[in-house]
N, CA, C and O of each residue as an XYZ file, in Angstrom:
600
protein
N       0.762     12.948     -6.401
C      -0.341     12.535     -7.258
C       0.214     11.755     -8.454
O       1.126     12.182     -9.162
N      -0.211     10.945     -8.573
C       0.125      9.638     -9.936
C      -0.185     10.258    -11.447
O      -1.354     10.038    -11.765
N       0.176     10.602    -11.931
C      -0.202     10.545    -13.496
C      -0.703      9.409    -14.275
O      -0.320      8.328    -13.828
N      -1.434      9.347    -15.291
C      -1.884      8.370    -15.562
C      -0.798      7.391    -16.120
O      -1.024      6.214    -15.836
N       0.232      7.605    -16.789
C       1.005      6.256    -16.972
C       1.662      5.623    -15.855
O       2.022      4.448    -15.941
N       1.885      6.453    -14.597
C       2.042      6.167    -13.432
C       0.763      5.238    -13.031
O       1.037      4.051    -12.860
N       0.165      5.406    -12.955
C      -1.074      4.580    -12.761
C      -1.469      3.177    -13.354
O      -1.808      2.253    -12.614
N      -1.392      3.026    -15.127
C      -1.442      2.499    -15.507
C      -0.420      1.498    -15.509
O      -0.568      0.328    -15.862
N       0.778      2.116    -15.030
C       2.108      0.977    -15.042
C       2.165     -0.034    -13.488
O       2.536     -1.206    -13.416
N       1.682      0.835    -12.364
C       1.168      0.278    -11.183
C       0.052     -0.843    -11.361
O       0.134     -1.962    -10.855
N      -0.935     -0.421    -12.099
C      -2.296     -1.289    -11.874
C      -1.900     -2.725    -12.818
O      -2.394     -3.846    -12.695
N      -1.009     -2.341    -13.633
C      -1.407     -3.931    -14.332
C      -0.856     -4.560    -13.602
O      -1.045     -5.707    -14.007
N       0.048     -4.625    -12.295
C       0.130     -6.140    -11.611
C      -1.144     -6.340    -10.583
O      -1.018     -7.219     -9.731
N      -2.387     -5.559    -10.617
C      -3.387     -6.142    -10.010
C      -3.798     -6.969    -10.559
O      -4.765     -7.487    -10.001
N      -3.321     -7.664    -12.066
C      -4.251     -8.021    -12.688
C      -3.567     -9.558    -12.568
O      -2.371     -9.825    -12.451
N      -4.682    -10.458    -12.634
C      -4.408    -12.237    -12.039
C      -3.439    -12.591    -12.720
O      -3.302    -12.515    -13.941
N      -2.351    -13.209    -11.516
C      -0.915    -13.706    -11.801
C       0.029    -13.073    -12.366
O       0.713    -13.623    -13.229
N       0.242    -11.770    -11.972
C       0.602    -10.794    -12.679
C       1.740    -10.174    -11.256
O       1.721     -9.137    -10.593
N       2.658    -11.406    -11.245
C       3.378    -10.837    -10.122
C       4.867    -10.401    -10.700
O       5.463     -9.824     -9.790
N       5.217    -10.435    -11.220
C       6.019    -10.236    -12.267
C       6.127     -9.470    -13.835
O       5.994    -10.135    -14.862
N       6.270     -8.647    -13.846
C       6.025     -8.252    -15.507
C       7.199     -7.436    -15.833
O       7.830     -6.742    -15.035
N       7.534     -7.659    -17.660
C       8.532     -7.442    -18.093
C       7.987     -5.825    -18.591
O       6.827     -5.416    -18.628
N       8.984     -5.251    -18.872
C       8.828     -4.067    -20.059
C       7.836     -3.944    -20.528
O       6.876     -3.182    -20.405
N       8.201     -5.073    -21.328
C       6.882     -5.000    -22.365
C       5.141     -5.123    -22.072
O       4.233     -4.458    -22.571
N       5.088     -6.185    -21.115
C       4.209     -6.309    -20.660
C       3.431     -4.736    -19.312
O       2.302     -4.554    -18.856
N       4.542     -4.092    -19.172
C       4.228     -2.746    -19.165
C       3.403     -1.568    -19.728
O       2.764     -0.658    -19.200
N       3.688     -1.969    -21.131
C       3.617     -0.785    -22.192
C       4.550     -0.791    -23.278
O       5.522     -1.545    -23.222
N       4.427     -0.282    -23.942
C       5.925      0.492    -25.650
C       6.955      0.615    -24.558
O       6.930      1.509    -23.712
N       7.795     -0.264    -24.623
C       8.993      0.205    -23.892
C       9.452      1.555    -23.876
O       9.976      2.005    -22.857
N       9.259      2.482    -25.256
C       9.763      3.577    -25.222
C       9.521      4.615    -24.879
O      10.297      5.569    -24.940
N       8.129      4.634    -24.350
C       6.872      5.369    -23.642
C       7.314      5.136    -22.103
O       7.487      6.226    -21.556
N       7.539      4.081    -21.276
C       7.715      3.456    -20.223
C       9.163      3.724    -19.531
O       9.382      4.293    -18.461
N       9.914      3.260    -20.277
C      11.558      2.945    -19.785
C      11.869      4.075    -18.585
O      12.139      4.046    -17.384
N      11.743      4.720    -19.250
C      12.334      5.930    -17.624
C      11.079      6.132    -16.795
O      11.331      6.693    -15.729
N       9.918      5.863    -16.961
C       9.214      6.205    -15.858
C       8.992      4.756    -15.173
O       8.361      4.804    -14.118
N       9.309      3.785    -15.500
C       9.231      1.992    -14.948
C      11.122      2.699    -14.009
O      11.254      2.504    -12.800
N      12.180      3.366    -14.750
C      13.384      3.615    -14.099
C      13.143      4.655    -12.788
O      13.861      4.629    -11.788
N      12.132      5.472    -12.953
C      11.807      6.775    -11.685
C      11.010      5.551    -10.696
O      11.394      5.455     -9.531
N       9.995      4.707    -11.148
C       9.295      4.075    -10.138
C      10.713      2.894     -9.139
O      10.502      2.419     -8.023
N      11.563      2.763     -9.662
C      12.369      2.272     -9.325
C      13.188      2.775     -8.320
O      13.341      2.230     -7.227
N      13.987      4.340     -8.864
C      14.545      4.687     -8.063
C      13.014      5.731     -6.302
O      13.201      6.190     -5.175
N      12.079      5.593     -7.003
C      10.981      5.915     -5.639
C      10.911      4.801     -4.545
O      10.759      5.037     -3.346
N      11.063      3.329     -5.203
C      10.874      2.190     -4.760
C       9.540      1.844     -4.955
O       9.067      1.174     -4.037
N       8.679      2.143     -6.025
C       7.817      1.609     -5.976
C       7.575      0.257     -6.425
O       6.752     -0.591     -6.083
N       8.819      0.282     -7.567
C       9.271     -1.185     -8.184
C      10.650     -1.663     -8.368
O      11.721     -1.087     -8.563
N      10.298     -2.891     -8.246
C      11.741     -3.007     -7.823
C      12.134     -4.293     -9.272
O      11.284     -4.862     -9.958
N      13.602     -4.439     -9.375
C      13.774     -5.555    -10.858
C      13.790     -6.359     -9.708
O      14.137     -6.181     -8.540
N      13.123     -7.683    -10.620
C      13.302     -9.000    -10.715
C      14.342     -9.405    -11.684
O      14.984     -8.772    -12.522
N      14.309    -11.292    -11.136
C      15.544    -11.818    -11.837
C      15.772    -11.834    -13.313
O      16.835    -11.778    -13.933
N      14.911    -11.897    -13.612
C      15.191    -11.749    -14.990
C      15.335    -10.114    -15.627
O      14.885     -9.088    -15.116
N      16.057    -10.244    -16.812
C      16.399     -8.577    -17.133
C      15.031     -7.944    -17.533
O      14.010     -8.587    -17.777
N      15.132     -6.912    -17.557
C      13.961     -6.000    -17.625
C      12.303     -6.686    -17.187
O      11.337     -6.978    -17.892
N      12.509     -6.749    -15.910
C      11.663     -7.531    -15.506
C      11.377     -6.688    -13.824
O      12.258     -6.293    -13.060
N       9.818     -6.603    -13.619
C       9.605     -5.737    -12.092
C       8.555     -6.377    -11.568
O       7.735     -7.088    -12.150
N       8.639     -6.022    -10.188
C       7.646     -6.839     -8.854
C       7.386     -5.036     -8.449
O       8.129     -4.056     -8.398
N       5.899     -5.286     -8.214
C       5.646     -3.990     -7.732
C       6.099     -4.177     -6.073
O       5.836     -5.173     -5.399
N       6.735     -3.142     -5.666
C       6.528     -3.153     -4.152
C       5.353     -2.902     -3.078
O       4.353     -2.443     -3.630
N       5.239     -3.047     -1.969
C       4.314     -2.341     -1.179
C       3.912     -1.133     -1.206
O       2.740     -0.758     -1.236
N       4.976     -0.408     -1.194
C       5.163      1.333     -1.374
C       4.083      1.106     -2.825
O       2.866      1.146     -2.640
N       4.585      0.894     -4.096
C       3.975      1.059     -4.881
C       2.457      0.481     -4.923
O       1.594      1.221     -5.395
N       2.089     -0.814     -4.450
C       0.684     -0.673     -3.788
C       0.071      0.194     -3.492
O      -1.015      0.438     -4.019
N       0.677      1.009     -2.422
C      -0.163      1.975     -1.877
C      -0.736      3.450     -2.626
O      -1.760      4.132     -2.583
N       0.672      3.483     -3.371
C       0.359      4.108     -4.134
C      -0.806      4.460     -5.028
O      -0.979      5.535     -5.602
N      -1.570      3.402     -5.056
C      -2.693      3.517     -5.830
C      -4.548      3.575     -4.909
O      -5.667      3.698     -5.407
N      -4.108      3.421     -3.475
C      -4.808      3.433     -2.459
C      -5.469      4.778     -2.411
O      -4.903      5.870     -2.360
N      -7.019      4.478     -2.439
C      -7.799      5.397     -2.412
C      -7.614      6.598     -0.772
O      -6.806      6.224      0.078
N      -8.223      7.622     -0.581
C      -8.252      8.113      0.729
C      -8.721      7.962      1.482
O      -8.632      8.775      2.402
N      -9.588      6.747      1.606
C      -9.997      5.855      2.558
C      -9.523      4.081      2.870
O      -9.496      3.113      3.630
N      -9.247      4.620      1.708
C      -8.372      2.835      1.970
C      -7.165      2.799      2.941
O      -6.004      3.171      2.765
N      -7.889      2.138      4.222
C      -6.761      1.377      5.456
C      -6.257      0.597      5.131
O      -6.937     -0.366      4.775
N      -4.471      0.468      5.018
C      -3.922     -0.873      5.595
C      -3.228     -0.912      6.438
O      -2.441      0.019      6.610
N      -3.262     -2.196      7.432
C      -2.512     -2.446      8.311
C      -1.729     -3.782      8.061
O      -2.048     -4.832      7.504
N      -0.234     -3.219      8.869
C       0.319     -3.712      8.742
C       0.760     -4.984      9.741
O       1.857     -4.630     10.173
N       0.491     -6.086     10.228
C       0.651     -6.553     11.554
C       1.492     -7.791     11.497
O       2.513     -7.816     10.810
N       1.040     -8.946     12.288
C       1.419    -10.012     12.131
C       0.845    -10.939     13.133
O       0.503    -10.738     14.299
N       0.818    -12.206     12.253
C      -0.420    -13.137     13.659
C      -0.145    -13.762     14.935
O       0.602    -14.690     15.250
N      -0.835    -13.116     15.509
C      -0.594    -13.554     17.068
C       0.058    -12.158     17.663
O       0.582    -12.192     18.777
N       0.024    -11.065     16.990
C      -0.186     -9.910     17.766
C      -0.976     -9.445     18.387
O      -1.899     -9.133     17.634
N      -1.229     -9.142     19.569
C      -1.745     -8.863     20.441
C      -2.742     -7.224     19.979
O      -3.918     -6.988     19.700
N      -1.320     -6.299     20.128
C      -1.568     -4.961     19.800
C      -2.367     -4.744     18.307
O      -3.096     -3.756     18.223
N      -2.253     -5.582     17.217
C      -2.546     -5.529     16.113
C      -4.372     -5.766     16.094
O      -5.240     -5.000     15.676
N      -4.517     -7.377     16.835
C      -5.691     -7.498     17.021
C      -6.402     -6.489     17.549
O      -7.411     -6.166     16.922
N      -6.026     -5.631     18.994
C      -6.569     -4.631     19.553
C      -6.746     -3.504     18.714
O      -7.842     -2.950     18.797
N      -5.698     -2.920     17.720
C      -6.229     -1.729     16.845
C      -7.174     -2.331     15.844
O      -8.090     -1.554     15.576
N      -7.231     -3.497     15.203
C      -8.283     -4.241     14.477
C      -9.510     -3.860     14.420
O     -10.143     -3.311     13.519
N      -9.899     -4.319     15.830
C     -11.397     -4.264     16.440
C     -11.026     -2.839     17.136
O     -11.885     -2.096     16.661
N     -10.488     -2.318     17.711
C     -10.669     -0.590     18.209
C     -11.485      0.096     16.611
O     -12.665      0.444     16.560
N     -10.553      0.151     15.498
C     -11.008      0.825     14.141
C     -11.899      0.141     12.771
O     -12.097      0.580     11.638
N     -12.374     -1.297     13.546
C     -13.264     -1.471     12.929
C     -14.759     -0.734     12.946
O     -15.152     -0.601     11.787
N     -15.474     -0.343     13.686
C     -16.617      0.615     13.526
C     -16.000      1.438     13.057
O     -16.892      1.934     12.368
N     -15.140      2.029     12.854
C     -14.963      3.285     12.004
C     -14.887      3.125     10.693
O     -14.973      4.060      9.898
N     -14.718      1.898     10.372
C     -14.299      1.130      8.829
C     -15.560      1.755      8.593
O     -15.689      2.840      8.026
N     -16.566      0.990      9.077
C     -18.172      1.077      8.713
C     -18.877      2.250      8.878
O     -19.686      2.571      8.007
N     -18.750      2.777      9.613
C     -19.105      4.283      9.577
C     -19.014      5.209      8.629
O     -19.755      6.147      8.336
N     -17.730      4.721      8.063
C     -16.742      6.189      7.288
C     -16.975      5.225      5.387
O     -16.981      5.652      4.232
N     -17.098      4.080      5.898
C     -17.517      3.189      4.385
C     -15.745      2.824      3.749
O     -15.446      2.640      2.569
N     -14.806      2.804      4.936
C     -13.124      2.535      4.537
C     -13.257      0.955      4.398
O     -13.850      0.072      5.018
N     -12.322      1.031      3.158
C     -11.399     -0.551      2.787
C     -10.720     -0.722      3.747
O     -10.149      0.287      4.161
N     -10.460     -2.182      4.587
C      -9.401     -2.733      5.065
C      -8.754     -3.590      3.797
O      -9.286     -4.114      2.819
N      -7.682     -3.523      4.142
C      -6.253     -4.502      3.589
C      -5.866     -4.614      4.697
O      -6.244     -3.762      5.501
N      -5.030     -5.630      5.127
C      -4.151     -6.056      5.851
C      -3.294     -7.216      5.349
O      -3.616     -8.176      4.650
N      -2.098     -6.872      5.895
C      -0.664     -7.359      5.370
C       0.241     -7.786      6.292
O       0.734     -7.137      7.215
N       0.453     -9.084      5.938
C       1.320     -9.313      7.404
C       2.578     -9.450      7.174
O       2.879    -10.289      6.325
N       3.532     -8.783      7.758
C       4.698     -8.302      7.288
C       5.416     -9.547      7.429
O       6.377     -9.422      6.670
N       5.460    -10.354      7.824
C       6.263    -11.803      8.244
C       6.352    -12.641      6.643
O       7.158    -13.542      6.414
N       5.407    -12.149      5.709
C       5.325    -12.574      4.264
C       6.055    -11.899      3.197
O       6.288    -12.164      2.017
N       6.317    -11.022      3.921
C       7.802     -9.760      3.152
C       8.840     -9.685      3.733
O       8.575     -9.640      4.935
N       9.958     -9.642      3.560
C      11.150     -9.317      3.902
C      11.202     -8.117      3.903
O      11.534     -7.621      4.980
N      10.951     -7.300      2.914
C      11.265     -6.100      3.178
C      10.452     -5.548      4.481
O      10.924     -5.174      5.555
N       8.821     -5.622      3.985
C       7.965     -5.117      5.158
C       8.426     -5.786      6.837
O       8.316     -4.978      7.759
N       8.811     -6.901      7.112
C       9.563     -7.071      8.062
C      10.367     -6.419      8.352
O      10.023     -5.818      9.371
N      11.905     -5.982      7.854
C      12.454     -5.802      8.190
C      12.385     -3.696      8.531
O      13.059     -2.966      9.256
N      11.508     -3.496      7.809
C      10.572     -2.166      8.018
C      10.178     -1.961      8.955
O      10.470     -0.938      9.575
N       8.963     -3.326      9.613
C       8.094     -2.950     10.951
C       8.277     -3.682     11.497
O       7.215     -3.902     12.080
N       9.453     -4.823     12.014
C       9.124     -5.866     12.223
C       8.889     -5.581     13.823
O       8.209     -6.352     14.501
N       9.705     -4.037     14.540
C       9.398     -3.935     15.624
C       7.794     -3.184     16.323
O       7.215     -3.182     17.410
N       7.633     -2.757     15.302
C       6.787     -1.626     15.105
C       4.990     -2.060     14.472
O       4.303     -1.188     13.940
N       4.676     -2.954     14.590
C       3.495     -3.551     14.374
C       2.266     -3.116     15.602
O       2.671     -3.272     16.754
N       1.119     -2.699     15.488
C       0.894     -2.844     14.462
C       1.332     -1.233     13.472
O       2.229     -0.538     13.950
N       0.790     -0.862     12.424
C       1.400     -0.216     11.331
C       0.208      0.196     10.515
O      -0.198     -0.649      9.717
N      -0.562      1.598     10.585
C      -1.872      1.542      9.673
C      -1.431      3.006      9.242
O      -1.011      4.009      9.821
N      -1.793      2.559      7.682
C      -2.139      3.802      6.693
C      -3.504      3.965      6.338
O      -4.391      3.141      6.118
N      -3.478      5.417      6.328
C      -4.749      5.230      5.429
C      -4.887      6.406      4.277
O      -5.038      7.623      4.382
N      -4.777      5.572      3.186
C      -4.316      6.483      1.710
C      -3.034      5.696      1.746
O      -2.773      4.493      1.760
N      -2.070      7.206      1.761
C      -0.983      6.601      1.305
C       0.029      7.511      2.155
O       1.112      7.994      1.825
N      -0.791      7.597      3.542
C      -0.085      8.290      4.394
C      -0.451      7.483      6.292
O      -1.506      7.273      6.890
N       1.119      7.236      6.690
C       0.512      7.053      8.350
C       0.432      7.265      8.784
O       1.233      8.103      9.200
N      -1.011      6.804      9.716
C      -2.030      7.267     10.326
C      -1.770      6.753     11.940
O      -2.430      7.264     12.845
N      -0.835      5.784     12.194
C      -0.857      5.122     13.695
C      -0.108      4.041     13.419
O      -0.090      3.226     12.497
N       0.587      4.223     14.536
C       1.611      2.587     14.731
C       1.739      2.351     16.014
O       2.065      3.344     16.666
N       1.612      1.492     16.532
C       1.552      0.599     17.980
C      -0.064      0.682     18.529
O      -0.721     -0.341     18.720
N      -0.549      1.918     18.730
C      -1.815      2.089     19.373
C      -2.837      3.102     18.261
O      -2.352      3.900     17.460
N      -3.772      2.943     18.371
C      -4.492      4.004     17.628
C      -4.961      4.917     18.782
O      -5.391      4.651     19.905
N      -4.710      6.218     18.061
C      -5.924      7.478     18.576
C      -7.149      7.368     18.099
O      -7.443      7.993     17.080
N      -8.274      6.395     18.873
C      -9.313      6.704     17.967
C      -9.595      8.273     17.791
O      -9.667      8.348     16.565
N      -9.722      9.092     18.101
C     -10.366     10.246     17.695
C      -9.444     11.084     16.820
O      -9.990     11.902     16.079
N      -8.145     10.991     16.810
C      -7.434     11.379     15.618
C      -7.890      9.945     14.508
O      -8.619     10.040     13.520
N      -7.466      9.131     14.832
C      -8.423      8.338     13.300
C      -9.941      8.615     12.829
O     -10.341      8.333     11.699
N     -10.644      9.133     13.718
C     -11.844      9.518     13.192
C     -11.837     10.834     12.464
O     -12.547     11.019     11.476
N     -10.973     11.813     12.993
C     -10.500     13.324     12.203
C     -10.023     13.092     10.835
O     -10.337     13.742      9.837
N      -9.087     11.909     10.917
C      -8.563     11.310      9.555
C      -9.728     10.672      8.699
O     -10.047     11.204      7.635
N     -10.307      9.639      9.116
C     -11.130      9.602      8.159
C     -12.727     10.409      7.512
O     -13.648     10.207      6.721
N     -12.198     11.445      8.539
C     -13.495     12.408      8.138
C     -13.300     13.152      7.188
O     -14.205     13.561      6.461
N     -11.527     13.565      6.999
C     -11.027     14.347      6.446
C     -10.937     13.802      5.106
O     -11.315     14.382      4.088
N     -10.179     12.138      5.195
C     -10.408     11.424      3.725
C     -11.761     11.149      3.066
O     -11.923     10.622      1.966
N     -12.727     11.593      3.920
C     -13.982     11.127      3.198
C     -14.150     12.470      2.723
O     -14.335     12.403      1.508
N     -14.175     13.868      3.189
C     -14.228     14.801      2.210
C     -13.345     15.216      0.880
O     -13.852     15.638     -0.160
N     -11.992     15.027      1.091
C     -11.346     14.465      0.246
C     -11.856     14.179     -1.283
O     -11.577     14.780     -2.320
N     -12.634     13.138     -1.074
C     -12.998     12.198     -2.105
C     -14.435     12.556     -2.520
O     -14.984     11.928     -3.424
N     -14.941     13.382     -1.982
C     -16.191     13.956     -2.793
C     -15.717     15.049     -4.173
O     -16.585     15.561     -4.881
């Protein structure tokens, strides 16, 4: 579970053009410094080139992913990816879940993560299926994240 400066140090790169941010642009450095250093050693962020300077990672994305929020992970012109797509789309709608999708061919890291292993779906901040879906274990899952969140 995130604490709120955990939270707050995650969310400001949602914010437009905000792919990059220093320290400061963090928070009081002195409030921050070791918990911007713990998100680091979790991998949620990682330094950029310049000194005291971070790119949130994927991991840390997710991190902030509600218990219904799906992402998948795929890449285009997958076959298997398209097929879990449309297999767990009515369930999107049913259950009222966010899709994200991310195509790992735009990350290095996430490539070199799934690059065999596509497609790749979380949902929260835990996975839920990789190569094929169970629909009916994904429907247990998102029945479970929708109580969850009441």
């Amino acid at each position: 579970m995130l604490d709120s400066l955990d939270r707050k140090i995650l969310s400001a790169f949602d914010r437009p053009g905000a792919r990059a941010l220093t320290l400061v642009q963090l928070g009081d450095p002195s409030e921050t410094r070791a918990t911007v250093g713990q998100m680091v050693e979790r991998g949620w962020l990682r330094t950029a080139a310049n000194p005291e300077t971070y790119v949130r990672t994927e991991a840390g994305r997710l991190q902030l992913a509600a218990p219904r929020d799906v992402t998948i992970y795929s890449r285009p012109g997958c076959p298997l990816c398209e097929e879990a797509k449309s297999q767990i789309a009515p369930l999107l709608t049913e259950f009222n879940a966010r899709l994200t999708e991310i195509n790992i061919d735009e990350d290095p890291d996430l490539r070199a993560l799934y690059d065999y292993d596509v497609p790749v779906i979380f949902l929260g901040v835990r996975k839920a299926a990789k190569h094929r879906v169970d629909l009916a274990q994904f429907r247990r899952q998102l029945r479970n994240a929708a109580a969850q969140s009441l």
